[in-house]
N, C-alpha and C positions, 0 to 999 in steps of 0.2 A: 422753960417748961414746955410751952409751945413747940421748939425744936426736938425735945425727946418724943413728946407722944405724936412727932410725923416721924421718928424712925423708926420706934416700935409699933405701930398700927398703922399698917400697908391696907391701902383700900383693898377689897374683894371685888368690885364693881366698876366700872366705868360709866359715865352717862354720855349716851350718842351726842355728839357733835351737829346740830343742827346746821343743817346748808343755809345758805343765804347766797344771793346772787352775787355777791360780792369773794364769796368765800373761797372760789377753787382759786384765787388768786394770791390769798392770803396763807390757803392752808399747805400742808408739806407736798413735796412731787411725790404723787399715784406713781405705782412702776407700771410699766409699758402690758399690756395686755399681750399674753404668748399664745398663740395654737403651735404644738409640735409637727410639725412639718420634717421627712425623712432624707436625708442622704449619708449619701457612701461615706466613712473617712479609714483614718492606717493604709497602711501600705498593703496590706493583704484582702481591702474590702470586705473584709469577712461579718461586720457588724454594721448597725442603723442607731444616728443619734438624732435627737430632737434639737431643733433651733428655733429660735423665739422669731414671731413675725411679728412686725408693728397691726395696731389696728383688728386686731382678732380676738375673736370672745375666749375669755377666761376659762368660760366653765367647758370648753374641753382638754383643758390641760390634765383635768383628774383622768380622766377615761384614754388619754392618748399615753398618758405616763402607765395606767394598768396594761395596755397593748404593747408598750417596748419593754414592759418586763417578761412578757410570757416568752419560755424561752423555746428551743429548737425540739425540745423533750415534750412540752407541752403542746407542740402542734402536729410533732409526728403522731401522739397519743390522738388529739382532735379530730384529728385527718385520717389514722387509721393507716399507714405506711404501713406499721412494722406487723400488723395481724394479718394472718395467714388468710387464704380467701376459703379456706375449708373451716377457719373458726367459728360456729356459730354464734350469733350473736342477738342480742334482743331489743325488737325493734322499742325507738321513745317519740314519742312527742317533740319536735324540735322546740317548740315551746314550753315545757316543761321547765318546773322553775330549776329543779337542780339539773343542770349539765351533764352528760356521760359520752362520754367517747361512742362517737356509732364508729363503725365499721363499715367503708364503702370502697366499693367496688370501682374500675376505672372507669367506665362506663357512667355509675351515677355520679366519679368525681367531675367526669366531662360534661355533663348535667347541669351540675349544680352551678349557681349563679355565684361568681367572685368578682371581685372589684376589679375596674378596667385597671390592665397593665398585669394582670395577675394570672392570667391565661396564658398554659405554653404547653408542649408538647413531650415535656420531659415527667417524668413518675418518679424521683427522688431526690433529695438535698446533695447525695453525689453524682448524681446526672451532673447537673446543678454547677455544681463546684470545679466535675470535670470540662465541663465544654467553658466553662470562666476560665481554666488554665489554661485549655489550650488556646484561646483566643488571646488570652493575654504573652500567651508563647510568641503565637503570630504577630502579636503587636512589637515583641520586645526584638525579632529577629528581622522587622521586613525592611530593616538597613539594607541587609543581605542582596536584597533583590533590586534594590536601585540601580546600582550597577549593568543588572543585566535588560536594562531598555536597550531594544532594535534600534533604536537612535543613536545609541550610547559607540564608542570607539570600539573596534575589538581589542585593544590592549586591558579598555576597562570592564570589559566583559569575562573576558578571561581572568582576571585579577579576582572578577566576584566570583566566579565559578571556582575558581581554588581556596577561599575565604567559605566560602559555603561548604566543602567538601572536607574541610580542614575541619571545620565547625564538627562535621558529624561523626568522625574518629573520636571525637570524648564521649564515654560512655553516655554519661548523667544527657548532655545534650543528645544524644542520638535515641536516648528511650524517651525523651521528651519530643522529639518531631517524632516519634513512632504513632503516637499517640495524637497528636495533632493534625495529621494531616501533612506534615511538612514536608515530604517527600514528594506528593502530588501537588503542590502549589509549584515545588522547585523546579519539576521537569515540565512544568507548564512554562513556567521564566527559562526554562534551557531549552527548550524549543523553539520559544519565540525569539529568545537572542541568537539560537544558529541560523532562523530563518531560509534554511534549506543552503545555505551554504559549507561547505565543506574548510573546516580549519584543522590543521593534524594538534594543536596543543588544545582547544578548547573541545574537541571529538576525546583526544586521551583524557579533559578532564569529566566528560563525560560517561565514558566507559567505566571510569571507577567510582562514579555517582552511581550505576547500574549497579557494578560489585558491591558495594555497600548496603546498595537495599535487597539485595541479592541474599545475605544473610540472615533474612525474615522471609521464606517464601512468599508468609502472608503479604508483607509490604509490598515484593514485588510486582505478587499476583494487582495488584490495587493500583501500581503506576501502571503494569501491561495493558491496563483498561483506559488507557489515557489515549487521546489521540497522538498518531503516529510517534509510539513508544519502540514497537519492535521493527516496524520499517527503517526506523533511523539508524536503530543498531545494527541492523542488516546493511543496510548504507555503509554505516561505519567498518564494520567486519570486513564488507569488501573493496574497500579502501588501505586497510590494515594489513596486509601482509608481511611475514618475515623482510623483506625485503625493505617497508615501507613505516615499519614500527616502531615509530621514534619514540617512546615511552620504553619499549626494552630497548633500545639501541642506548639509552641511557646509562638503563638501570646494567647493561654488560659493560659498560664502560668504554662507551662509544668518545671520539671524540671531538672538538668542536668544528673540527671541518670535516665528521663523516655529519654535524646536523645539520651544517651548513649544506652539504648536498640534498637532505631533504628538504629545504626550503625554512629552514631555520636562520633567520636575524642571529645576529650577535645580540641584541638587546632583547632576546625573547627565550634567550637560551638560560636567564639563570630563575622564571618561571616553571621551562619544564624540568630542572634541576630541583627545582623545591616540590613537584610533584613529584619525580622520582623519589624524593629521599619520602615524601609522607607517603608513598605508596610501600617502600622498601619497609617502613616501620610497621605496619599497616597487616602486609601479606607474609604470609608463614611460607610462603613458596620461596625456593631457592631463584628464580629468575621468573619474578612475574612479568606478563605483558598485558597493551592493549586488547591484543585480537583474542586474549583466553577471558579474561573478564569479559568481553561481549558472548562470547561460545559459553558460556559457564553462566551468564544469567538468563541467556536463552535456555539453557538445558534446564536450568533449576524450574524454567516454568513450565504449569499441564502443556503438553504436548499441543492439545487443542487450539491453544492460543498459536499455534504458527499455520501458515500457510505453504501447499504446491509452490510459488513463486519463488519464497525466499528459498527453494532446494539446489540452483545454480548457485547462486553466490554460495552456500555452504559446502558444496563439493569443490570448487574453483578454492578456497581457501585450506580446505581439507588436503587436497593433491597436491598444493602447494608446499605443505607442513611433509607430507610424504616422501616430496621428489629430494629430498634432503637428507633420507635415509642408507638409501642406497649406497652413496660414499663413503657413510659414516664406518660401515660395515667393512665397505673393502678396505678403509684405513684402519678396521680393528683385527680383519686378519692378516697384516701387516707387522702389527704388532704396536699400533697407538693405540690408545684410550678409545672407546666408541662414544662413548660422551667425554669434554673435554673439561675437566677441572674447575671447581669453580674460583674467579677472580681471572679468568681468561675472558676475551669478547667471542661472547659463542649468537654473535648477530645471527648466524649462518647456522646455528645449531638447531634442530627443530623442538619446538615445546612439546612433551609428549603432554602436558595439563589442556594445553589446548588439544592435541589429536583425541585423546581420550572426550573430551567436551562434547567434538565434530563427532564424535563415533554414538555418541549418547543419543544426538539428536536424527543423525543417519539412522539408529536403532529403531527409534521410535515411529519413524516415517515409513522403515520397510515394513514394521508391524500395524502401520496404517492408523495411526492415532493423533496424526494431522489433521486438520479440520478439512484439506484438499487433497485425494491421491484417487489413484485409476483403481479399476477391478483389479489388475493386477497382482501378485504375492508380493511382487518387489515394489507396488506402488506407483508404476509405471513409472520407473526408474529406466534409464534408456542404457543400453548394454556401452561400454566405456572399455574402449582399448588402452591395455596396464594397469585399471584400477585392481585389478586383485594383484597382479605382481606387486606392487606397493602394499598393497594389506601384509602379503604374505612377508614383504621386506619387515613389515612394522611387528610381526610377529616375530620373526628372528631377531631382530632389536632386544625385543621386550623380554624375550627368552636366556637373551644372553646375559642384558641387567638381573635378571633374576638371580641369575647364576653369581653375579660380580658384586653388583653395586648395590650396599646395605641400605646409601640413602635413598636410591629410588626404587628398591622392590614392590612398594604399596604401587605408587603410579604405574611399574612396567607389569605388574600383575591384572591390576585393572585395565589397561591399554593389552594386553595378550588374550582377556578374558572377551573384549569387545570385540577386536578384530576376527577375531572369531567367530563368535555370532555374527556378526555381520556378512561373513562368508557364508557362512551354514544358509541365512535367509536367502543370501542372493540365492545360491542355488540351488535353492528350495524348487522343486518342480520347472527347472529349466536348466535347460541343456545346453545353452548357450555360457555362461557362467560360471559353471560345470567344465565345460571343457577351455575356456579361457583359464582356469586355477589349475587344471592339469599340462597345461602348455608350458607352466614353471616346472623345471627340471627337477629343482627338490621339493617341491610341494607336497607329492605323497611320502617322502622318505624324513619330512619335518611333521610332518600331523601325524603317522606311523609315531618318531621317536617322540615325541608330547604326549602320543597316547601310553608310551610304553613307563615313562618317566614318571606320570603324574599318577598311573597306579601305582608304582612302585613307591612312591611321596604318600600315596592315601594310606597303603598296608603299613608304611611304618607311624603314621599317625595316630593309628586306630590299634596296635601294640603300645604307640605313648600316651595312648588314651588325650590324645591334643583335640578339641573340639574343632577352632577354627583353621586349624591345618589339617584336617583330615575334614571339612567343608570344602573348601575353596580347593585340597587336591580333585576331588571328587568332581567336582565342578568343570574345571578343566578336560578330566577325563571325561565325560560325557560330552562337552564340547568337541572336543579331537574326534572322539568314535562320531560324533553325528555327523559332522561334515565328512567325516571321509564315506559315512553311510550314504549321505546326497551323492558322491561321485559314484560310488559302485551301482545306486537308481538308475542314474539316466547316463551311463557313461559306460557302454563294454571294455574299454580301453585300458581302465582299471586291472581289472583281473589277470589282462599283461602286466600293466605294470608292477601290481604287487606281487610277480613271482622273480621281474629282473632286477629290481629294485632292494638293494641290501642296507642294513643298518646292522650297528650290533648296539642290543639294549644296554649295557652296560658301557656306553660311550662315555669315556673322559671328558669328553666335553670341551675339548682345547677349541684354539684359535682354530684350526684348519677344519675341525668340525661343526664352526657355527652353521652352516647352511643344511650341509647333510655330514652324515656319521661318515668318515674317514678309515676308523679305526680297524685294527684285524682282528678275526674271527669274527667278522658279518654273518646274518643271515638274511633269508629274504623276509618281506614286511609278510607274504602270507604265513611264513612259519612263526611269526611273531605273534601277528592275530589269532594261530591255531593255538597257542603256548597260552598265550592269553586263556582261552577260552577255558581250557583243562586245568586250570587253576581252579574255575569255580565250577567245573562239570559233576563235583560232587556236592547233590543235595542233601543237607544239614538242616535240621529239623528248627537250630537256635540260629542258622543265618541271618545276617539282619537285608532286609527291602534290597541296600544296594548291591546283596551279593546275585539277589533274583533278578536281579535289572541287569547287571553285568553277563550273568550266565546264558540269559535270553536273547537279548542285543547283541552276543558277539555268535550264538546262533545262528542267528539272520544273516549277521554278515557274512558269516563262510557261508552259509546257504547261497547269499547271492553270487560270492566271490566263486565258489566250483560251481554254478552253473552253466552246462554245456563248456565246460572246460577237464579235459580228462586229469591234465598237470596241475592242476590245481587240486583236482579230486583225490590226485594219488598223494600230496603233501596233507591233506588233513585226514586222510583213513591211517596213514605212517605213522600220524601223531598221537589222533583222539587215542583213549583207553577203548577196552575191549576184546571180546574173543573172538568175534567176525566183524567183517565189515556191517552185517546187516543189524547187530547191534550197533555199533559206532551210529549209522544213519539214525539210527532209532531213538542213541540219546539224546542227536540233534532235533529231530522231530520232537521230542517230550518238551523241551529247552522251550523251540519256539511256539509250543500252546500254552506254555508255562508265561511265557513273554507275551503272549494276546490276552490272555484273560484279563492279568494285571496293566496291560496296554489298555483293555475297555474298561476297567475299574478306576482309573485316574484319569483319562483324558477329557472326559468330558466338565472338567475343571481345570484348562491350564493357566499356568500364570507366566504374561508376559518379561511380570521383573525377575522372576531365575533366570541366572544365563546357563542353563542345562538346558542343553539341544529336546527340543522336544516339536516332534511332527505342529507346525501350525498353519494355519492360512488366514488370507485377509481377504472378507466379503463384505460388500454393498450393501445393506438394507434400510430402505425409509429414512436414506440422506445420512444413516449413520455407518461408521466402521468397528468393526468390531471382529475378535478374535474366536475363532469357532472347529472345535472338533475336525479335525484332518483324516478322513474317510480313506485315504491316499494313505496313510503310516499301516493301516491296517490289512487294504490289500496287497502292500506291499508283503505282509510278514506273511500271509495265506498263501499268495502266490509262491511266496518260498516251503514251504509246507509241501505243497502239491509237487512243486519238484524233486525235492528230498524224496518224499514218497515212491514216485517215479525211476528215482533213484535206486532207494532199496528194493523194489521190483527185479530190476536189471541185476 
């Protein structure tokens, strides 16, 4: 009976346990007293768990368990992250008994009083999470850089330097050192492992740690800030020559006793062999090298970041890539290939990716946007016996690819576009340059037939309605008329030449015409220029800009070309339309006010990056350079104006 009413009537009650001194001995074990106390755990850190301490009061276990449950939502709210700093908001009591999110500003969040270790300089939880990754990046990567201590062998140096560069060809890793930092830690460890000594495998793994960041402007701009970034590659470039460049002497299928001559071990050669093959994977270029990867990450950066200094080593590299051309040629009107096939060793073949690079950065200096150049137009560029026969070489190159070879029209267009402007600058207001580019025998009878070519390229463009082929003709053509515009400036010699001097527009283009037109039924370059002109002598009310540009500009140029020359006078009155001669003068006089007006309507805006010849100069002010309104294009067109006039007078 006893047993049933203790299982059906369960006390409700307990009565305290009275202590006695004897009792904690007797009675059951007390569990451990816990304060939660925080650290990191998971593999991602991403959360905070509590852990029991011996010997800690009890009663904050309630109040540390309600703090690790408040979660990420609840303190962005607290803290006021996500509200706008324009939301008005109403001020409370921070003691007020119910809570509400204030809204505060960085300012009073920098203010306000937080618990030590809680203060940092970051404004959000993906600040926060991002500078955690990328640090833990750096942590998971800085194997990489053991290798490369000053201490260390150069075998093991080179090893990590290919290990590192290998690294940054995978996508997923390469937008993760973007982001880290890891590009400028690495060329800090590739500095200090080259230690100002010159090695050709660990310099080639260099240059394509350059190329790789090379692909981010931004990145690059960000190592260029590093100490000696662009000196070393300047180093490097001028160490680097066809001749010397064992990274394409590779990749042409060089073999092991031509690396043997450049100072290549047998046990070092199957390093820059596995460079080779990750660079061949790598680059979209048919025959990449060292020395274009340095030329090509220097070009990719502002101009500013180069100096006066580095301008020798890039010309001494540049002429070197040139003097290689000139054979090329006489062996293509021969009747071989001008470029040779690829799976041949074209050690000796010049890289047009690099001259094109050399021509970008040439560009940018004669335009004065080097952080070092003279008053000078050209920069104070010192006059160079042969550099324009070589330009001019690399323009009949580039002209003939164009013609031939489908896979290299982008490059040899680009490479004909540059060499170009880069003549037109030199002999921009000097005579000296000018008459060095006339000293080439076909030089006026190749920018004559370019000019005649690439209008005829624009007008069939602009009939197939092709946007960027009726661009880039265009371009061209204004190219070719400028420069030969500069010789007819400052060079009377011209306007002999353009009357002995034949071409015939409609040239085949053969082998024996690559230099100058061969073919029969010639005419001379000023009946060409005249021909030109009266194409667009009639004004048309729905012409579009470039027909007013062409009709004015070719203008000028007979204006300057029959000045005080009667033989020349008598080929463009024979031509132009007209019932007298003192109309004919007349429609050239209309032409060239027509070409000032819209000469003074655009110039006082030009822009360096079109390669359309357009009158510029480069002047000094308050330590800076800058491109400015050419006062010079305009009296030049006036002064032809007043003669014309004089003209029709007589």
């Amino acid at each position: 009976m006893a047993r049933q009413t203790s299982s059906h009537s369960l006390p409700t009650t307990f009565p305290e346990r009275e202590t006695t001194p004897g009792g904690s001995a007797q009675s059951s074990p007390q569990p451990l007293p816990t304060r939660n106390i925080r650290t990191y755990t998971g593999s991602s850190r991403s959360f905070l768990v509590a852990l029991p301490v011996p010997d800690a009061d009890p009663l904050n276990t309630v109040e540390d368990d309600t703090e690790l449950h408040e979660s990420y939502a609840d303190l962005r709210t607290r803290w006021g992250i996500d509200i706008s700093e324009g939301d008005p908001q109403p001020y409370q009591d921070e003691q007020a008994a119910v809570p509400t999110p204030l809204r505060r500003n960085a300012s009073e969040l920098s203010q306000s009083s937080l618990p030590i270790g809680m203060m940092n300089d970051l404004k959000s939880i993906t600040e926060l999470r991002s500078k955690g990754e990328s640090r833990r990046f750096l942590d998971e990567v800085g194997y990489l850089f053991e290798g490369l201590d000053g201490s260390s062998a150069i075998g093991l140096r080179r090893a990590s330097a290919f290990e590192i560069v290998n690294k940054l060809c995978d996508p997923e890793f390469n937008r993760r050192a973007k982001t880290s930092d890891f590009f400028i830690h690495t060329w800090e460890k590739l500095w200090a492992a080259r230690a100002g000594t010159s090695d050709k495998i660990f310099d080639a793994t260099i240059t394509f740690f350059a190329a790789l960041a090379a692909r981010d402007p931004r990145t690059l701009t960000e190592v260029a800030q590093q100490e000696e970034f662009i000196p070393t590659l300047v180093e490097i470039l001028g160490s680097f020559d066809y001749r010397k460049d064992v990274l394409a002497s590779v990749l042409a299928g060089g073999s092991d006793d031509e690396l043997k001559s450049h100072g290549i071990l047998r046990t070092e050669i199957t390093l820059l062999k596995s460079l080779a093959r990750l660079v061949s994977n790598e680059s979209s270029l048919d025959q990449p090298s060292a020395r274009f990867f340095v030329s090509n990450s220097l070009a990719t950066l502002p101009p500013s970041h180069l100096a006066g200094q580095h301008l020798p080593t890039l010309l001494a590299t540049l002429r070197a890539e040139l003097s290689l051309l000139e054979p090329r040629i006489t062996a293509y009107e021969s009747g071989l290939p001008l470029l040779p096939s690829t799976g041949i060793n074209r050690n000796d073949t010049p890289s047009l990716y690099h001259i094109e690079a050399c021509l970008r950065l040439l560009d940018s200096y004669l335009l004065g946007h080097w952080s070092t150049v003279g008053d000078h137009p050209s920069g104070g560029l010192s006059h160079i016996a042969g550099f324009t026969s070589e330009l001019i070489s690399l323009c009949i190159a580039s002209s003939s690819l164009l013609e031939e070879a489908e896979g290299e029209m982008v490059i040899a267009r680009r490479c004909l576009c540059r060499a170009m402007r880069v003549l037109t600058l030199l002999s921009h207001d000097d005579p000296w340059w000018c008459g060095a580019a006339l000293e080439v025998f076909h030089a006026l009878p190749f920018a004559a037939m370019t000019v005649m070519r690439s209008q005829a390229r624009w007008s069939e463009s602009r009939n197939m309605e092709s946007q960027n082929g009726s661009i880039e003709a265009f371009d061209l053509l204004c190219l070719a008329l400028g420069l030969v515009m500069n010789w007819a400036t400052l060079s009377p010699k011209v306007a002999v030449l353009s009357r002995i001097k034949l071409i015939n527009p409609m040239c085949r283009r053969s082998r024996l015409c690559v230099r100058a037109c061969r073919c029969p039924g010639q005419i001379s370059v000023m009946e060409c220029f005249t021909s030109l002109h009266v194409q667009y002598s009639d004004n048309r009310p729905d012409d579009p800009p470039e027909c007013t540009f062409l009709r004015g500009y070719t203008a000028i140029l007979l204006g300057l070309l029959m000045k005080d020359d009667p033989s020349n006078q008598t080929i463009v009155m024979s031509t132009l339309p007209g019932t007298s001669p003192s109309d004919r003068i007349g429609s050239l006089i209309s032409h060239c006010h027509s070409f000032l007006d819209l000469y003074s309507d655009t110039m006082p805006f030009p822009s360096s990056d079109s390669p359309r010849a357009t009158p510029e100069v480069v002047t000094h002010e308050a330590g800076h350079h800058r491109v400015t309104r050419d006062k010079r294009g305009e009296e030049i067109a006036r002064s032809v104006i007043v003669s014309l006039e004089m003209l029709c007078d007589t």
